[in-house]
C-alpha positions as CSV (number, residue, x, y, z in Angstrom):
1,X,-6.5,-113.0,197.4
2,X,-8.6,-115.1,199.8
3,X,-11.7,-113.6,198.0
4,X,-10.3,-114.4,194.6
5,X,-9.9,-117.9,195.8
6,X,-13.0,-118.6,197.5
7,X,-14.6,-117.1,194.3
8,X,-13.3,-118.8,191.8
9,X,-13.7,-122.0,194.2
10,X,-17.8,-121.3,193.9
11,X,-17.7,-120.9,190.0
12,X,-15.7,-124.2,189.7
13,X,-19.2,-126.7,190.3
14,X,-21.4,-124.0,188.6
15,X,-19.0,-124.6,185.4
16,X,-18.5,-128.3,185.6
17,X,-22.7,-128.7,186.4
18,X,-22.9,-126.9,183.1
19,X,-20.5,-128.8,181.0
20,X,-22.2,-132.5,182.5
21,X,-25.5,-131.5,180.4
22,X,-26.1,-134.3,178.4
23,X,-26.5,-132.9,174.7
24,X,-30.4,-133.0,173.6
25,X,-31.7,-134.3,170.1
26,X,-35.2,-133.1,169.0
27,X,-37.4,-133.8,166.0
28,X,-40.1,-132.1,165.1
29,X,-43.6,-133.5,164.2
30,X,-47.3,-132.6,163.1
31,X,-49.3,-131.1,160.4
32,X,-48.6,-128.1,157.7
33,X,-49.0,-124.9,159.1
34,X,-48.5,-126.0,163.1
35,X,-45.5,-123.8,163.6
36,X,-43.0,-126.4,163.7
37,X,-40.8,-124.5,162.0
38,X,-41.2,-121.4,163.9
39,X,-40.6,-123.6,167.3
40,X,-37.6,-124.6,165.5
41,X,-36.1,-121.4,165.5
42,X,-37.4,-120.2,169.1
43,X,-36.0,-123.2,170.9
44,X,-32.3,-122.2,169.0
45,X,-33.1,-118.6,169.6
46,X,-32.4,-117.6,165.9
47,X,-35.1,-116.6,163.3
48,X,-33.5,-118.2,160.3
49,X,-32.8,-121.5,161.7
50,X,-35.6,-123.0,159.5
51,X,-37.9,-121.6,156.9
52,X,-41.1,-120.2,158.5
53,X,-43.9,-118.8,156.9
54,X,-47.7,-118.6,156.1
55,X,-48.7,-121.3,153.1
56,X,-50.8,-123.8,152.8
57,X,-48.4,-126.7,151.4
58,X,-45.7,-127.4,154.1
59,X,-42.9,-125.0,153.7
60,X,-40.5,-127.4,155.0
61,X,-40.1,-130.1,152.2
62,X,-37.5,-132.4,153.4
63,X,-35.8,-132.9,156.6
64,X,-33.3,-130.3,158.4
65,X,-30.8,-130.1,161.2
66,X,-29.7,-126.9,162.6
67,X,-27.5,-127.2,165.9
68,X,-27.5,-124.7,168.7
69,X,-27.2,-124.0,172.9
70,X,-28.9,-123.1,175.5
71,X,-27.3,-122.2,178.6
72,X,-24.6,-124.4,178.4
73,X,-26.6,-127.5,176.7
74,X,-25.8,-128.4,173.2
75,X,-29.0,-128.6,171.3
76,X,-29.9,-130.6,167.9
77,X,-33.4,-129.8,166.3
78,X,-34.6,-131.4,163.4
79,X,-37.5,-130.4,161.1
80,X,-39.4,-132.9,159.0
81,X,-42.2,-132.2,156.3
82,X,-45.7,-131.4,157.4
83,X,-47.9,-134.6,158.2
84,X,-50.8,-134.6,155.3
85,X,-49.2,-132.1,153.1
86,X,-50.7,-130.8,150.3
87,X,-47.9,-131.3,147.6
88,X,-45.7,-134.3,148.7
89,X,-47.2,-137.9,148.5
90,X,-47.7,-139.9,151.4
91,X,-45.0,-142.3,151.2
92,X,-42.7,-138.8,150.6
93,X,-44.0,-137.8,154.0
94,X,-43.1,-140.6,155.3
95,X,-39.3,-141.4,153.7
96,X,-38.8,-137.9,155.0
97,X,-40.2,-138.9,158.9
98,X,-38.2,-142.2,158.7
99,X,-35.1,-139.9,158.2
100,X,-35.4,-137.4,160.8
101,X,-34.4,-140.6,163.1
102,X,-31.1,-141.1,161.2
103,X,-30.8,-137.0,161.3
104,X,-31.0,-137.0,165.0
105,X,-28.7,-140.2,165.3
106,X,-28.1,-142.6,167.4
107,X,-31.7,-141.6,168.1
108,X,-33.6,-138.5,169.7
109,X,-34.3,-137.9,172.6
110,X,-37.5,-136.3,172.4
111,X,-40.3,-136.3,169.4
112,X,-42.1,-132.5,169.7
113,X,-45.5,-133.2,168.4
114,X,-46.3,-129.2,167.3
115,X,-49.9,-128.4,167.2
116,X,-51.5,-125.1,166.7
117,X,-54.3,-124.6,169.1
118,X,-56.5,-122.5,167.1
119,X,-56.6,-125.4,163.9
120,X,-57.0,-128.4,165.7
121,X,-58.8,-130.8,163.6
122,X,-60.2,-133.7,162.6
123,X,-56.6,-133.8,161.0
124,X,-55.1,-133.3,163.5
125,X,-56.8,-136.1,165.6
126,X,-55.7,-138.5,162.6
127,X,-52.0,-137.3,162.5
128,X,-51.8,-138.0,166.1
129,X,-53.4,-141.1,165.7
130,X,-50.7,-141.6,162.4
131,X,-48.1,-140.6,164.4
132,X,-48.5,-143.3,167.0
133,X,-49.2,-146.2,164.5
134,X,-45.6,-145.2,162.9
135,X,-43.0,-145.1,165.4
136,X,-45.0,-147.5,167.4
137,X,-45.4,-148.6,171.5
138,X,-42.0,-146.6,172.2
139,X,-43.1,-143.3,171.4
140,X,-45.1,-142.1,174.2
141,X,-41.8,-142.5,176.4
142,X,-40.3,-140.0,174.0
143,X,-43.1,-137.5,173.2
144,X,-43.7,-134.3,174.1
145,X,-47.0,-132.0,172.8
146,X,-45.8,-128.6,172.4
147,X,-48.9,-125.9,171.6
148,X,-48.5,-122.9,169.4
149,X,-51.0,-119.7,170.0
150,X,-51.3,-120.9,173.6
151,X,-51.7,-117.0,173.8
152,X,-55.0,-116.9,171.7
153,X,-56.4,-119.5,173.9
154,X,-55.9,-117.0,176.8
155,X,-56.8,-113.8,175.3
156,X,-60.1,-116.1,175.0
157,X,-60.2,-116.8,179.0
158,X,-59.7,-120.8,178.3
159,X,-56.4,-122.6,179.7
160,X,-54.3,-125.1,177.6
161,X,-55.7,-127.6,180.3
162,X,-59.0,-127.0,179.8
163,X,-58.5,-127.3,175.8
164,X,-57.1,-130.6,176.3
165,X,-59.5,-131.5,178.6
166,X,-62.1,-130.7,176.0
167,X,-61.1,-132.8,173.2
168,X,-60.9,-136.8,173.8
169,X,-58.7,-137.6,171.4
170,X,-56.4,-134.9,172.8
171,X,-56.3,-136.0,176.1
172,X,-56.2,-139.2,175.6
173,X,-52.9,-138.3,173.3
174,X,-51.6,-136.0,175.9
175,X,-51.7,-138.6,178.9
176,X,-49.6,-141.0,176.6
177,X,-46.7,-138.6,176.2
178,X,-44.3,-139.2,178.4
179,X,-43.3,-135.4,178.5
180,X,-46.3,-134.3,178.8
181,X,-47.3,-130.9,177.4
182,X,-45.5,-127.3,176.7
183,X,-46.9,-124.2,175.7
184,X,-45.3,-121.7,172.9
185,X,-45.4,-118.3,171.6
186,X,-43.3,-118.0,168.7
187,X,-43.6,-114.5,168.5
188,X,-42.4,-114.2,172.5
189,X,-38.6,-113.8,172.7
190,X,-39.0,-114.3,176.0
191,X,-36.6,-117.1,176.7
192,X,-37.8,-118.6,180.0
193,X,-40.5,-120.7,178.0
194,X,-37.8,-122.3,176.0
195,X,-35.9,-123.2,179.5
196,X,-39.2,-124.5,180.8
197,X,-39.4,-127.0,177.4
198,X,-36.0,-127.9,177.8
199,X,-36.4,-129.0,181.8
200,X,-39.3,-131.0,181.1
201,X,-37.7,-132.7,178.0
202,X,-34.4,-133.6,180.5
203,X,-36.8,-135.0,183.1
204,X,-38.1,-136.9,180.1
205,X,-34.6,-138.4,179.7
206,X,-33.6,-139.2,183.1
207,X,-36.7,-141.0,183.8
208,X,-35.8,-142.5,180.3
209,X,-32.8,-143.8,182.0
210,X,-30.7,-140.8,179.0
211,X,-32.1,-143.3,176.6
212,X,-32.8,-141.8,173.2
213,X,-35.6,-143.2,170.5
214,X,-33.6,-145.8,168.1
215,X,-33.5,-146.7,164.3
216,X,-34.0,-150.5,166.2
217,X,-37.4,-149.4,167.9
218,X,-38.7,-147.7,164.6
219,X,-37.9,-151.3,162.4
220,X,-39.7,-153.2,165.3
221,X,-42.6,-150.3,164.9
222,X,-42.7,-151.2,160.9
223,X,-42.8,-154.3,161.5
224,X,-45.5,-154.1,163.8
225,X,-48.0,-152.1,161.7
226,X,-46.6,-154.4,158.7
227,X,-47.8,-157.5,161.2
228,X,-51.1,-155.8,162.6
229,X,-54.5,-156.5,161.8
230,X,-55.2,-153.9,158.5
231,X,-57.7,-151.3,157.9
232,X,-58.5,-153.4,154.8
233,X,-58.0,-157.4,154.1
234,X,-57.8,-157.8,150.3
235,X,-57.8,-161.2,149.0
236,X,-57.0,-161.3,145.0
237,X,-58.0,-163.9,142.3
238,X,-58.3,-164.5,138.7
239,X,-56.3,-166.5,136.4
240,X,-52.6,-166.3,135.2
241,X,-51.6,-163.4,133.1
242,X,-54.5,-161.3,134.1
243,X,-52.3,-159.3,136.5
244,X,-53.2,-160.5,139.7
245,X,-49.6,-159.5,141.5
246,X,-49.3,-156.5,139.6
247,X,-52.3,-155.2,140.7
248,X,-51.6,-156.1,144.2
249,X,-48.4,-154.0,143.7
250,X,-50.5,-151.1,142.3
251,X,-52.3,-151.4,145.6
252,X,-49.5,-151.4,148.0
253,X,-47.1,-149.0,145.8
254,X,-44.7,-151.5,145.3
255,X,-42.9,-154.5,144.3
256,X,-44.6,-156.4,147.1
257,X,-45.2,-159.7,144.9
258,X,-43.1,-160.9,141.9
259,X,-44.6,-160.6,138.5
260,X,-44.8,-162.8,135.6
261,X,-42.3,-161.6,132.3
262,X,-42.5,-162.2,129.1
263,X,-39.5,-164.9,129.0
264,X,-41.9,-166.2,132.0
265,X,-45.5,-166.4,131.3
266,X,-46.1,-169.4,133.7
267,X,-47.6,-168.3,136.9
268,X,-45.1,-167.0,139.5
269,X,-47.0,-166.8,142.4
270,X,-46.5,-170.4,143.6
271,X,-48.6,-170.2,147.2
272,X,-50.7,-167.7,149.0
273,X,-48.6,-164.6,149.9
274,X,-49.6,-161.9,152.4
275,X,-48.0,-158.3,152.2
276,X,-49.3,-154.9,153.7
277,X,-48.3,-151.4,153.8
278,X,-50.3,-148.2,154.1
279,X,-52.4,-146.0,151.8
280,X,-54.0,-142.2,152.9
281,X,-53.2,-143.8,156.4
282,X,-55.0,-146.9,156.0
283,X,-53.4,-150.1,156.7
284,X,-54.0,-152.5,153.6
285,X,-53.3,-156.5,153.5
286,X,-53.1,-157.8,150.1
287,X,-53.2,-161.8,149.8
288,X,-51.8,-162.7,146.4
289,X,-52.7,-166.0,145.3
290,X,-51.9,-168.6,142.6
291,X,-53.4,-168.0,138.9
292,X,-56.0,-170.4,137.8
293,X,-56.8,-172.6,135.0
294,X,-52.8,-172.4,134.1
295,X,-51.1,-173.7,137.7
296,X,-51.4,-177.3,138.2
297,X,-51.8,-178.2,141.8
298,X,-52.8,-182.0,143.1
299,X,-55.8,-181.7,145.5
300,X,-53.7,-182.2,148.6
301,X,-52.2,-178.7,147.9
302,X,-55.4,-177.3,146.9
303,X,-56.3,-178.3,150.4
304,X,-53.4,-176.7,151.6
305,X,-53.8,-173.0,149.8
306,X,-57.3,-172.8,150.8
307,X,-56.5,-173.3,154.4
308,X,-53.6,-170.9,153.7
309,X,-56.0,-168.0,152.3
310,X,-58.2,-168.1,155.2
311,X,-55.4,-168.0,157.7
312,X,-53.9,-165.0,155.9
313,X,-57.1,-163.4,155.4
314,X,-58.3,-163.6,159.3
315,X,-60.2,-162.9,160.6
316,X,-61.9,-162.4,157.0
317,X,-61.6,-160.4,154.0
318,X,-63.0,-157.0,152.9
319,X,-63.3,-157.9,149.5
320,X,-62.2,-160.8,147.3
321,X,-60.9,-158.6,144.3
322,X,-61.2,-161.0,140.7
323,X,-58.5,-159.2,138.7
324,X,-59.8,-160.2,134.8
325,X,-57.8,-159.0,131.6
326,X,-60.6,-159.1,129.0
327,X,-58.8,-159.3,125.9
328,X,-58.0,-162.6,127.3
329,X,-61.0,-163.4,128.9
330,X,-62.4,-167.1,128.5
331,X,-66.1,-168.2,129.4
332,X,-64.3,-170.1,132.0
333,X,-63.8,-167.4,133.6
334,X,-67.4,-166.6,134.1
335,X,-67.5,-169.2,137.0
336,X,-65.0,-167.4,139.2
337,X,-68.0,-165.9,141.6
338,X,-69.8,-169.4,141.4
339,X,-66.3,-171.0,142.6
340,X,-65.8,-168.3,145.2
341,X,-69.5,-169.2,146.4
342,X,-68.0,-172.7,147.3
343,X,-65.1,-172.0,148.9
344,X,-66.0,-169.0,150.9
345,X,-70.2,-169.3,151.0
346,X,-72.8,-167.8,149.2
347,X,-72.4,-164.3,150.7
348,X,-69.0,-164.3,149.3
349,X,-70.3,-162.2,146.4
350,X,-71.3,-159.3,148.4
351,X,-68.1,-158.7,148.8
352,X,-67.2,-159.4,145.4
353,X,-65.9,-156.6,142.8
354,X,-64.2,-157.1,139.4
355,X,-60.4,-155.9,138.8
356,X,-60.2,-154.9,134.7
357,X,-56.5,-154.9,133.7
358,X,-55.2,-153.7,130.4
359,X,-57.9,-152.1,129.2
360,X,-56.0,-149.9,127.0
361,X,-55.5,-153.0,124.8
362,X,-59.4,-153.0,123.6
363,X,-60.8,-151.1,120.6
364,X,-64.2,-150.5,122.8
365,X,-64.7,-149.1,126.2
366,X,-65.0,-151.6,129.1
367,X,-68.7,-150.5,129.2
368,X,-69.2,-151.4,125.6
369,X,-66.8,-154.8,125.9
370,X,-69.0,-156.0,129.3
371,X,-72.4,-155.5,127.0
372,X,-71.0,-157.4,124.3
373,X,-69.8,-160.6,126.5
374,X,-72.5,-162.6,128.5
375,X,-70.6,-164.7,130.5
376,X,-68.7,-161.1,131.6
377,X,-71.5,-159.1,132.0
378,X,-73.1,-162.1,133.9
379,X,-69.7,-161.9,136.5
380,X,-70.0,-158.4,137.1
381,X,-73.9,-158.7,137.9
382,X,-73.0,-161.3,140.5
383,X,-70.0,-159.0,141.9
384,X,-71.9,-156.7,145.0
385,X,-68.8,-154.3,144.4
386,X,-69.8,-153.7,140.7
387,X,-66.0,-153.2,139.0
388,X,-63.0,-151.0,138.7
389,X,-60.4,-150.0,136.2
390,X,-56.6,-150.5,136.3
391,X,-53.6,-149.1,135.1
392,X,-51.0,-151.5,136.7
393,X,-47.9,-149.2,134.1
394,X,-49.2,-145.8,135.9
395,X,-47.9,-144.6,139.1
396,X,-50.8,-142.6,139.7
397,X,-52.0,-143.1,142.8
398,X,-55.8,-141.6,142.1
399,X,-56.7,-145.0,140.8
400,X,-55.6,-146.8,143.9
401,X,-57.7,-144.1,145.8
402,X,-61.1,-144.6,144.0
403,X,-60.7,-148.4,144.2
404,X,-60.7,-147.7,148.2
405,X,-63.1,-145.8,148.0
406,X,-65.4,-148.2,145.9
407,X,-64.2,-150.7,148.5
408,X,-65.0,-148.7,151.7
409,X,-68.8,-147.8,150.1
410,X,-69.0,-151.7,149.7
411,X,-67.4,-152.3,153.1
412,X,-70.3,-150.1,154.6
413,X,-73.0,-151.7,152.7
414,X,-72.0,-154.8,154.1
415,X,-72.4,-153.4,157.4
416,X,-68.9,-152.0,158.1
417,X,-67.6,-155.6,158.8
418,X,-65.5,-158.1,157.0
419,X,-66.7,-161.1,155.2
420,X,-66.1,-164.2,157.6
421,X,-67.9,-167.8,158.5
422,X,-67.0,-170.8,160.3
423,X,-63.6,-171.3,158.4
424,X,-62.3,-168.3,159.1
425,X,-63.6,-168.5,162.7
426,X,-61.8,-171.9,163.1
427,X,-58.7,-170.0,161.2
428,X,-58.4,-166.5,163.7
429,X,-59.0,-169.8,166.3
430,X,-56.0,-171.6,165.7
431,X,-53.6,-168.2,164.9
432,X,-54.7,-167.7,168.3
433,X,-53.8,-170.8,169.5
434,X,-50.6,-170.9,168.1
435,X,-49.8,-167.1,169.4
436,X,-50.7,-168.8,172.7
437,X,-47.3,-171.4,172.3
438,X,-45.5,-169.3,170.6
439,X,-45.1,-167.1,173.0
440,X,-44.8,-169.5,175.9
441,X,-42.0,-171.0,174.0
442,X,-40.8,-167.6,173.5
443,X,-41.1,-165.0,176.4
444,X,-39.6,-162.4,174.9
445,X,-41.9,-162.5,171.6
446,X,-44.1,-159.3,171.1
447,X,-47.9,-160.2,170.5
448,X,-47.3,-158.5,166.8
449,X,-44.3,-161.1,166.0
450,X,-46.2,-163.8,167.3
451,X,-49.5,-163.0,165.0
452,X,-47.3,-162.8,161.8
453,X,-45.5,-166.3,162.8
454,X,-48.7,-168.0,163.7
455,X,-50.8,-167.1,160.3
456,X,-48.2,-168.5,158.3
457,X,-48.2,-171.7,160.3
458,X,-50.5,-172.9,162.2
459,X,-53.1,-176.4,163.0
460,X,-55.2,-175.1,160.6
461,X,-53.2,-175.0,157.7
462,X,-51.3,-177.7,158.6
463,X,-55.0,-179.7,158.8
464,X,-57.5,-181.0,156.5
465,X,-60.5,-178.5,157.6
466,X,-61.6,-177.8,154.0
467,X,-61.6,-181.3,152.4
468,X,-65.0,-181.3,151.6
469,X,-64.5,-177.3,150.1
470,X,-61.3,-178.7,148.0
471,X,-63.4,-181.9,146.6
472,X,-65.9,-179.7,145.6
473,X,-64.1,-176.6,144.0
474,X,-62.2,-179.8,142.5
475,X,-65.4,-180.9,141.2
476,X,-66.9,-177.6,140.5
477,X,-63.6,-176.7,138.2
478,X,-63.5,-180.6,135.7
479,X,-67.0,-179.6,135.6
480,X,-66.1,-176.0,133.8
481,X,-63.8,-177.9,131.9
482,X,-66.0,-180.7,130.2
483,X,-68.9,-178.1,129.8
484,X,-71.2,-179.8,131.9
485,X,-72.9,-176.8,133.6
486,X,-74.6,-177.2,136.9
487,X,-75.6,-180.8,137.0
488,X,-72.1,-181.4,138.3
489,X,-72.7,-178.4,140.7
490,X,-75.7,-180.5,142.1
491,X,-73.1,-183.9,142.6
492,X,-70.5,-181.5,144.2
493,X,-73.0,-180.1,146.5
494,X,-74.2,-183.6,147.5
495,X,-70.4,-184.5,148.2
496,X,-69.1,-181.4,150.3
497,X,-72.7,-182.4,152.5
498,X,-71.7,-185.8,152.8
499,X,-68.3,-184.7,154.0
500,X,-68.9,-182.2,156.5
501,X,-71.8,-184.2,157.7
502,X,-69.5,-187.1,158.6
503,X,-66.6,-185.2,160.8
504,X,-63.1,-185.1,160.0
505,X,-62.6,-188.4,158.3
506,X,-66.0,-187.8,156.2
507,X,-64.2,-184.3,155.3
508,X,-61.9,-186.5,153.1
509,X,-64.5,-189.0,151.8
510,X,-66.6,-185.4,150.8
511,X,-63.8,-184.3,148.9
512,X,-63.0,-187.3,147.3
513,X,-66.9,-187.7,146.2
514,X,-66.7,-184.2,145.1
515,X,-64.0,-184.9,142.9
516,X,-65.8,-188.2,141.6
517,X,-68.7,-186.3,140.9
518,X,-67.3,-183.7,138.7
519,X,-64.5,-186.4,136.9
520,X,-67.9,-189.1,136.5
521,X,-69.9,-186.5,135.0
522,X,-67.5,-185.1,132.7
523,X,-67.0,-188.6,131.4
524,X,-65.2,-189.2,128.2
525,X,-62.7,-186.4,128.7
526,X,-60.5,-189.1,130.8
527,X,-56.7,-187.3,131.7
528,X,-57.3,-183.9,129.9
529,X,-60.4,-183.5,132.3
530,X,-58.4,-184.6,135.4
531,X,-55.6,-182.1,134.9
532,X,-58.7,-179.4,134.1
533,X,-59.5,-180.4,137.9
534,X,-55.9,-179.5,139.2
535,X,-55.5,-176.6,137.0
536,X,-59.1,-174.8,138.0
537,X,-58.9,-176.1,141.6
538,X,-56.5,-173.0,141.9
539,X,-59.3,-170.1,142.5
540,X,-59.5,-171.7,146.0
541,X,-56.7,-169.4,146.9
């Protein structure tokens, strides 16, 4: 009996060690055809926990759960779609990614980044580089690499060190996961690699303080990539009706921006608005602005929208998109590049490009229709981008890709660099600035928050930088309106010199000599000519 005692006294802390393991959630990440699913199924020890086999579209289409143990640990592994998949859009990809967190709730523990050792790519690289940018500065606490064919790499004489080593991006991946590295051989049943995963993952935790990867770290990581400087600053004019926010919803694959109805014709978009989101896994920033010719503004808030623009648009813009509907189009509109010129500097139009919208409603093709009208044909010459087509009903996303593409060729002609010039130096200047206080004000406020904050309020919009720019688009627009050509451009120009020559105060006298100019020389059109100056002032945006 003593024996029976004294053994069952030994099992007693072996049982309760067991029952104490805290319960592991794991999701599953990386590219079609990395074996996720097949890790899936020989961490649970079953071959039909998940799907697995040979395709090139991503087997797994949506997310799954399956629950299991491992000697005495209670294990949740979740499979998501493959990263870049051939079949499902992007934003599928990424609804399904977003849900694996909610799958594993309250959060997992541990993100397995799968990749197979014989295909890594440059796709690969990206997806990694995806895969940080989405679930943000948290994720290399909670990430593991785990390699499939680790075998063939042997068979070859080279070590899974060595192959990391090897490869930059890899290593420079690999020494930001927090767990470190594991490899697999799917087709093993041999257990004891599974055991070694599963001790590195619950080192993982305990260092993690048994914290797991929440839905709150994930919103703070959208709203960082939301907040961060984009792949691609888009800044969109053009007058109202021409679809200027529905395009910019095209672009972003949403309702981003409110859109005009037709109970509503009047322009909606009221001020500068910034909005951003991803497209192929390029960060986009699309700056809607207020239509012209149809939005009357005084010059004080013309001031104001300009300064807004370039604080929304810092550093600079990519490309200044002119959205123009040309069944609609007025020889006003020819101007828009000239106007651009004076806001943002000559070089503005090489980074120019024309934005046609509904041009299902003509009888000719746009070719044909930008032939036929000079002041059009003259725009589009002046546009470095050339032009682009737009569907703003379809959901077809191919449109949205060749306008990128368009924009990146121009982007690289350019030099690979954004347009910018002294006003959007002093801009990025005084978002800095105000990131500075903000912060100080606010310890706790990430760098991301802080940007967002400061570009929607800062010294420079709150100041008169651009008084001499807003008296002379002012000037440059009453002279579109009274048809007076470019003798007014000549009294603008003489103005906006005579204000930026004279400081701050002279900034004010330049726009208000601007504004002279263009309402003297279009004399005898009195109030109509006036409100033509508040109404065209609006392209400053």
């Amino acid at each position: 009996m003593a024996s029976k005692y004294k053994r069952l006294g030994s099992e007693e802390p072996q049982k309760k060690e067991i029952t104490e393991k805290p319960d592991l959630r794991m999701v599953l990440l990386g590219t079609t055809g990395s074996g996720k699913s097949a890790s899936g199924n020989t961490i649970l020890g079953r071959e039909d926990a998940f799907e697995s086999k040979l395709s090139p579209n991503s087997v797994t289409s949506e997310c799954q759960k399956e629950m299991g143990e491992f000697e005495g640990q209670k294990l949740s592994v979740v499979d998501t779609p493959g990263v870049f998949d051939n079949v499902q859009t992007e934003e599928e990809i990424k609804t399904e990614i977003r849900r694996s967190i909610s799958f594993a709730a309250p959060g997992p523990h541990v993100f397995l980044v799968v990749i197979c050792v014989d295909r890594f790519t440059e796709k690969e690289r990206e997806t990694l580089r995806i895969l940080q940018q989405m679930f943000g500065v948290h994720l290399g606490g909670y990430t593991m690499a785990l390699f499939t064919r680790g075998d063939d790499l042997e068979r070859g004489g080279v070590t899974i060190g060595n192959f990391i080593r090897e490869d930059p991006a890899l290593y420079d991946f690999i020494r930001q996961c927090g767990g470190g590295y594991q490899a697999f051989n799917n087709i093993s049943r041999d257990r004891s690699q599974v055991r070694e995963l599963l001790e590195k993952i619950n080192t993982m935790v305990q260092r993690n303080g048994g914290s797991c990867y929440t839905n709150e770290m994930f919103i703070q990581a959208e709203e960082a990539m939301r907040q961060a400087e984009a792949d691609l600053r888009i800044v969109v004019v053009g007058k109202t009706g021409a679809g200027k926010s529905s395009s910019g919803n095209t672009i972003l694959g949403g309702k981003a921006f409110k859109t005009a109805s037709a109970s509503s014709p009047a322009s909606v978009t009221s001020e500068c608005q910034q909005e951003a989101a991803m497209f192929d896994f390029q960060t986009l920033a699309v700056v809607d602005t207020p239509g012209l010719f149809h939005t009357v503004f005084t010059l004080g808030q013309v001031n104001t929208e300009i300064n807004r623009c370039l604080s929304l648009a810092a550093p600079g813009p990519h490309v200044f998109l002119v959205v123009i509907q040309p069944s609609i189009f007025i020889d006003e509109e020819g101007e828009t590049v000239r106007i651009l010129q004076e806001v943002f500097g000559d070089k503005a139009t090489r980074y120019t490009m024309a934005l046609f919208t509904h041009v299902d409603d003509l009888n000719v093709s746009i070719e044909e229709f930008i032939m036929k009208t000079p002041a059009l044909r003259d725009l589009v010459r002046q546009c470095g981008g050339g032009y682009h087509v737009f569907n703003n009903r379809s959901r077809d996303p191919a449109q949205v890709r060749e306008l990128l593409e368009k924009v990146n060729i121009m982007v690289q002609g350019n030099g690979g660099s954004c347009y910018t010039n002294r006003m959007f130096e002093k801009a990025e200047n005084a978002i800095t600035k105000e990131m500075e206080q903000l912060q100080k004000n606010r310890p706790g406020l990430v760098a991301t928050e802080a940007r967002y904050e400061a570009q929607r309020n800062n010294e420079f919009i709150r100041g008169s930088w651009v008084g001499a720019v807003a008296g002379a688009v002012a000037g440059a627009a009453a002279g579109v309106g009274a048809g007076v050509g470019t003798a007014i451009g000549t009294e603008i120009t003489v103005g906006a010199i005579v204000g930026a020559a004279a400081g701050p105060v002279g900034l004010l006298v330049g726009a208000a000599l601007g504004l002279a100019a263009g309402a003297a020389v279009g004399a005898g059109v009195g109030r109509t000519t006036a409100a033509k100056v508040r109404k065209q002032a609006c392209i400053t945006q």
